[in-house]
C-alpha positions as CSV (number, residue, x, y, z in Angstrom):
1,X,38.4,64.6,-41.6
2,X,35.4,64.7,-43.5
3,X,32.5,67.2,-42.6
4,X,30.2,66.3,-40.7
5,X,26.6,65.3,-43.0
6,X,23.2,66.0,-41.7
7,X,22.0,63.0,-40.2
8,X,18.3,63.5,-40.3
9,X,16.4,61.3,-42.0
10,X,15.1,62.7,-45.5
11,X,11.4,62.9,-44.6
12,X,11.8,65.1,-41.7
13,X,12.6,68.7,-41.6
14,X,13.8,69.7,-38.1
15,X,13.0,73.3,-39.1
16,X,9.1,72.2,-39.6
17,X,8.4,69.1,-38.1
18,X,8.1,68.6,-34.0
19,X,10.7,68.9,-31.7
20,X,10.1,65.6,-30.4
21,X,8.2,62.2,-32.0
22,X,8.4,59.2,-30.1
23,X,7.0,55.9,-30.9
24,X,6.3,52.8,-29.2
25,X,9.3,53.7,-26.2
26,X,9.8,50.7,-24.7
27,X,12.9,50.3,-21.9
28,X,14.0,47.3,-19.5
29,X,16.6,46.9,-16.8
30,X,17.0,42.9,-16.6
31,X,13.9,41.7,-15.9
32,X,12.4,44.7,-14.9
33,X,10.4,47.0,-18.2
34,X,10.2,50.5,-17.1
35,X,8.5,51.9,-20.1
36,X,6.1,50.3,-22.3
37,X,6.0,51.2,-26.1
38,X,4.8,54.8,-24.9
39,X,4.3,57.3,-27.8
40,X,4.0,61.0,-27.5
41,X,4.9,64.0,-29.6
42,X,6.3,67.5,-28.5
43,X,5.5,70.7,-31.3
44,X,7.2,73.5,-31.6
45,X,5.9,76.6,-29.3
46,X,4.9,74.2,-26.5
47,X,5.5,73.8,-22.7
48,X,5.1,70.3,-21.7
49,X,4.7,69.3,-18.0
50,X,5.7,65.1,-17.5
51,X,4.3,64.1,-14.3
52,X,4.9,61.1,-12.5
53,X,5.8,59.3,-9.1
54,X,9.1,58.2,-8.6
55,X,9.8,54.9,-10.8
56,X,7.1,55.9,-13.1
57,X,9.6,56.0,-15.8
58,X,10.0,60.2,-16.3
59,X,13.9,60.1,-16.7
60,X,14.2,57.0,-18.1
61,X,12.0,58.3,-21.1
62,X,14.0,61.7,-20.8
63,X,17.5,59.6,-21.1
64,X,16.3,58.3,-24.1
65,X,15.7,61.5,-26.0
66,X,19.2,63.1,-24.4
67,X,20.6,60.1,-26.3
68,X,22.1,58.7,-22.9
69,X,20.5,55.3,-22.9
70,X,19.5,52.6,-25.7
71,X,16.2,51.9,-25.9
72,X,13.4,49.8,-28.3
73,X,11.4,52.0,-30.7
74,X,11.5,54.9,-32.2
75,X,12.8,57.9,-30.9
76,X,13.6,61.3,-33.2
77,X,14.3,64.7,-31.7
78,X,14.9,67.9,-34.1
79,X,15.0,65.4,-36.9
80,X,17.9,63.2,-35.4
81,X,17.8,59.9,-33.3
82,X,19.1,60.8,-30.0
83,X,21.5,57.8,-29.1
84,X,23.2,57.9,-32.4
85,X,23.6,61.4,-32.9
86,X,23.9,62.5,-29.1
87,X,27.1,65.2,-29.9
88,X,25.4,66.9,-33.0
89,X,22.0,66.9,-30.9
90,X,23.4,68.4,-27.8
91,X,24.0,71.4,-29.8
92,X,20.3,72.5,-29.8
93,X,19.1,71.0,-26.7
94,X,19.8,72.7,-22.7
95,X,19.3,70.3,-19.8
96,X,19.2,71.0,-16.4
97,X,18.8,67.8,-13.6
98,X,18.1,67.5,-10.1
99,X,21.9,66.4,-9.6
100,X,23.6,68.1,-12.1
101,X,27.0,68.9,-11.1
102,X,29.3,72.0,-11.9
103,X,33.3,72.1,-11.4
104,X,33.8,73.0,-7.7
105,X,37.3,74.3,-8.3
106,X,36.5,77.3,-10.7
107,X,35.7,80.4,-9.7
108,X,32.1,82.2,-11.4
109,X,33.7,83.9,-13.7
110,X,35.8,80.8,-14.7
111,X,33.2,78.6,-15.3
112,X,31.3,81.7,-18.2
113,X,34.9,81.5,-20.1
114,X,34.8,77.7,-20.0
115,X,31.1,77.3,-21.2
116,X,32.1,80.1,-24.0
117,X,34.5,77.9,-24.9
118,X,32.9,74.4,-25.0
119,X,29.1,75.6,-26.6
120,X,29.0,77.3,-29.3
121,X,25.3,78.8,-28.8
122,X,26.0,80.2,-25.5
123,X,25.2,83.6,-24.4
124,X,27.8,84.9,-22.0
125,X,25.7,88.2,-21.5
126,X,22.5,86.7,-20.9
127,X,24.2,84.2,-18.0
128,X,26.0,87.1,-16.5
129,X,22.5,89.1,-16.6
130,X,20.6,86.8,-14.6
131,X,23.5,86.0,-12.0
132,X,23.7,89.6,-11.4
133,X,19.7,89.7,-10.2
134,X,20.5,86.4,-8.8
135,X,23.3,88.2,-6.7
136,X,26.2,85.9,-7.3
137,X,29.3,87.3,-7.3
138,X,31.6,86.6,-10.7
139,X,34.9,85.8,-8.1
140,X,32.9,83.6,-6.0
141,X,34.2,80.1,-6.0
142,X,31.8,77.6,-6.6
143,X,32.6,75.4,-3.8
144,X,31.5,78.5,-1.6
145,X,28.5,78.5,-3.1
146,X,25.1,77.4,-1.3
147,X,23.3,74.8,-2.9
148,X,20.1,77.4,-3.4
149,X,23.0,79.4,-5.6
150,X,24.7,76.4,-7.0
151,X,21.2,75.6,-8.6
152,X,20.5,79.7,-9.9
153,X,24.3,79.5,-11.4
154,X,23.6,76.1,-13.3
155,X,20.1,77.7,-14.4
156,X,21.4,80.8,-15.7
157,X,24.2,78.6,-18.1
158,X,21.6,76.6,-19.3
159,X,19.1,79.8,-20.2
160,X,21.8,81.5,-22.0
161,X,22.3,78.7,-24.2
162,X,20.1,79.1,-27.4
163,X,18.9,75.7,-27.7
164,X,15.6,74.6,-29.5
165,X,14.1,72.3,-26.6
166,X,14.9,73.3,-22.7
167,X,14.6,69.8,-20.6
168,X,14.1,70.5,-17.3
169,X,14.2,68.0,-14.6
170,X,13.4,69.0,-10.7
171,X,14.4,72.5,-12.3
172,X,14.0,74.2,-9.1
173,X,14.9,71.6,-6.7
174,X,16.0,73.8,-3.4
175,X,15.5,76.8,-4.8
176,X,13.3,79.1,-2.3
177,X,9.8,80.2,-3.8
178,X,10.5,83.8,-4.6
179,X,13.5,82.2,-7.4
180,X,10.9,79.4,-8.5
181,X,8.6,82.1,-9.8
182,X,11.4,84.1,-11.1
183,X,13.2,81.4,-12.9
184,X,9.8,80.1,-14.4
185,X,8.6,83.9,-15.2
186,X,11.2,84.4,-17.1
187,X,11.0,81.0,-19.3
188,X,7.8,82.6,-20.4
189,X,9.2,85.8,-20.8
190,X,12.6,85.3,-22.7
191,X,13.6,82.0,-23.3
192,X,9.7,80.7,-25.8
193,X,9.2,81.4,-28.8
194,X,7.0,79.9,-31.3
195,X,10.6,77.3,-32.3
196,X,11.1,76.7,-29.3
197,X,9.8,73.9,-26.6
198,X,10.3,73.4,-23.1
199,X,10.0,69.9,-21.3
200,X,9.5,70.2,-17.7
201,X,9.6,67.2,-15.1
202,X,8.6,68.2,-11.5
203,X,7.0,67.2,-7.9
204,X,6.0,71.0,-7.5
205,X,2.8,70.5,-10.0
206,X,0.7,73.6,-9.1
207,X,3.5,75.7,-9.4
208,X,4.1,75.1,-12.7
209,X,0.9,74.9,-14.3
210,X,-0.2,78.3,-15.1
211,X,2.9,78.0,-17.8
212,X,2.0,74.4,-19.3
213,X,0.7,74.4,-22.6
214,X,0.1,70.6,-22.2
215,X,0.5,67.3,-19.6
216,X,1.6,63.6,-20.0
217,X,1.0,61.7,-16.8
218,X,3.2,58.5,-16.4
219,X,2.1,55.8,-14.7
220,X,4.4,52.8,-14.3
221,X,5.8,53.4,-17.3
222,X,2.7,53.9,-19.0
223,X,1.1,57.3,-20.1
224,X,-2.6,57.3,-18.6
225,X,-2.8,61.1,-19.9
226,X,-1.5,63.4,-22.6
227,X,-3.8,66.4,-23.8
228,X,-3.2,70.0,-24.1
229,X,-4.4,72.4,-21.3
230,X,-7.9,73.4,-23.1
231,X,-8.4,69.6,-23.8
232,X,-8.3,69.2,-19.8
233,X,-10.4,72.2,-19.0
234,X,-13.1,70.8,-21.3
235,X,-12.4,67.1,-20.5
236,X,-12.4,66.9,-16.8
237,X,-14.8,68.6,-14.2
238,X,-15.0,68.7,-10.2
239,X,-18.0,68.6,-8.4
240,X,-18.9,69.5,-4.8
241,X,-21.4,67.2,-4.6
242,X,-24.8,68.2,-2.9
243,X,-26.3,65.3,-0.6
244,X,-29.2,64.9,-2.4
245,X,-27.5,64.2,-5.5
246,X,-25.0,61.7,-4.5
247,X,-26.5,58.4,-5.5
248,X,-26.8,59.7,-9.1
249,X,-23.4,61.1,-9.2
250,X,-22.0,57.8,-8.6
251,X,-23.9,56.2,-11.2
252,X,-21.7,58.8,-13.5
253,X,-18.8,57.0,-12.7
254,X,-16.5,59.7,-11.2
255,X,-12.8,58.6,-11.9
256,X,-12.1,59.6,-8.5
257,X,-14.3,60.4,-5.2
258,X,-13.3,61.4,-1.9
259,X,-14.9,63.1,1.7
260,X,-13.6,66.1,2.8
261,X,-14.7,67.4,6.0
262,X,-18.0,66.1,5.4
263,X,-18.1,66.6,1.9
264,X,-17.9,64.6,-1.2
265,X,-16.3,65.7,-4.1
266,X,-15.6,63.8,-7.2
267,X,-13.6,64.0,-10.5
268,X,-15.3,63.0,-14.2
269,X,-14.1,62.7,-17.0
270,X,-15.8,63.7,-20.3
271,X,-19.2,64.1,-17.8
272,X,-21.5,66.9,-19.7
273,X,-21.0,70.3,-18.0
274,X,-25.0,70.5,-17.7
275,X,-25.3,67.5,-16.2
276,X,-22.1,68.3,-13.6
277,X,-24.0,71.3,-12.3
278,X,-27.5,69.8,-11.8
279,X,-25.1,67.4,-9.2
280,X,-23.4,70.2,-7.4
281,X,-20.9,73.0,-7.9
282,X,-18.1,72.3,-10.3
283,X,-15.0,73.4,-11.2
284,X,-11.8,72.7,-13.1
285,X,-9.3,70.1,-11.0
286,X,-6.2,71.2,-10.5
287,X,-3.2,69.5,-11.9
288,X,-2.0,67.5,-8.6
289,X,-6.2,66.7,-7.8
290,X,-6.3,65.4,-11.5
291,X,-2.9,63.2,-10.7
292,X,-4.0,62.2,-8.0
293,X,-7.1,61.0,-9.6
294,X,-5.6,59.3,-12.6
295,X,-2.6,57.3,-10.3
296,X,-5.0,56.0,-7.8
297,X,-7.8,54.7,-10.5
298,X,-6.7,51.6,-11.5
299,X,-9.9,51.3,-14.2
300,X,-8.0,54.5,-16.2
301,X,-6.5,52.8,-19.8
302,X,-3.1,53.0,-19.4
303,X,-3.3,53.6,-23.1
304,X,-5.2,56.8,-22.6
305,X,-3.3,59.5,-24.9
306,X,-4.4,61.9,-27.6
């Protein structure tokens, strides 16, 4: 059998260019388009959150860079196309879903020898590290295993695989809180580096955005946001809006306005900071406030990326 060629195209370096391009993604079941010629790129050394309801079209556009789903435009992930090159890609690339399965039949310690086995850039010591402050048990079957443990043991096999992008999706789904912050501590801590990227879909916003690097909000299959953390900071402001200043802070056109216990507070976007405070006392909307902003306002471009 003939070795296997490198596949990337000859413009692209995967050692220098982005982990992920993608161009005009555009996806339909039957009638039904789920993505719409959405473009976005992931460099290297970043921590992406993708944030969307359900149907908005987050694992469809993730399916389409694991290479598990054709799709119109292009797609390139560490200088390969994903569909066509899916075996060679998976090399370099961990994924962890919300209904991954593992073999029920093998025992912990099983399961390490098989994934030694099978991937060639996995880490047996660095899984059996974190199972041990996980507390699982190497003779433990997995079929004995609760589901908050079935989710630390899938966790630790992806982290000790030394892949270039991490794609996460519902990483910590029933995990308790006191795991969540260790599992996402230690992404920080030992799994990014300045070649590395980590792609992160979740319904746990706040808990994740101290870590993000930057955000892409989908919107029926549309991205309405995708700007770096700064960007946002600078971008968006809340206001507590003080009662005598209310008619002229609607004549700013806040992207989003609501009353809480008596109080209004609205979002803008690109309002001057200056300008902001002379209306009331502002602050920096969280990530699920600025979601929820951006979802509910119909007026936002669907086209509004970088």
């Amino acid at each position: 059998m003939a070795p296997m060629q490198n596949s990337a195209p000859q413009n692209i370096d995967p050692n220098i260019d982005p982990i992920v391009k993608v161009s005009a993604l555009s996806k339909s079941f039957g009638s039904r388009q789920i993505l719409h010629a959405i473009d976005f790129t992931i460099p290297r050394g970043r921590i992406y959150g993708l944030i969307g309801h359900n149907g908005a079209g987050k694992t469809t556009a993730i399916n389409a860079l694991l290479g598990l789903t054709t799709y119109k435009g292009e797609v390139n992930v560490l200088g390969l196309e994903p569909f066509k090159n899916r075996a060679e890609l998976m090399l370099d690339i961990a994924f962890v879903s919300d209904i991954a399965s593992l073999p029920r039949f093998l025992k912990v310690f099983e399961l390490l020898e098989l994934m030694e086995k099978l991937h060639p850039n996995f880490k047996r010591d660095k899984a059996q590290e974190i199972l041990n402050e996980s507390g699982i048990k190497d003779n433990l079957k997995i079929k004995n295993l609760s589901k908050g443990m079935l989710a630390q043991l899938h966790l630790a096999l992806v982290m000790a695989i030394d892949a270039k992008l991490l794609v996460l999706d519902e990483p910590t789904l029933g995990l308790d809180i006191s795991f969540r912050k260790k599992f996402y501590r230690r992404l920080v801590e030992d799994y990014m580096n300045e070649n590395r990227s980590i792609l992160i879909t979740t319904h746990q916003v706040d808990e994740i955005e101290f870590l993000l690097t930057d955000l892409i909000f989908l919107r029926n299959g549309h991205i309405v946001l995708d700007a770096g953390m700064e960007e946002i900071s600078s971008r968006f402001v809340q206001v507590l809006v003080s009662p005598d200043a209310l008619a002229a802070a609607r004549e700013k056109n806040p992207i989003y306005a609501t009353t809480q216990l008596g109080q209004n507070i609205m979002i803008f976007d690109g309002l001057d900071r200056e300008v902001a405070e002379r209306l009331g006392v502002t602050s920096t909307p969280s990530i699920s406030d600025l979601f929820m902003a951006l979802m509910e306002n119909s007026q936002v471009d669907p086209g509004a990326q970088k």
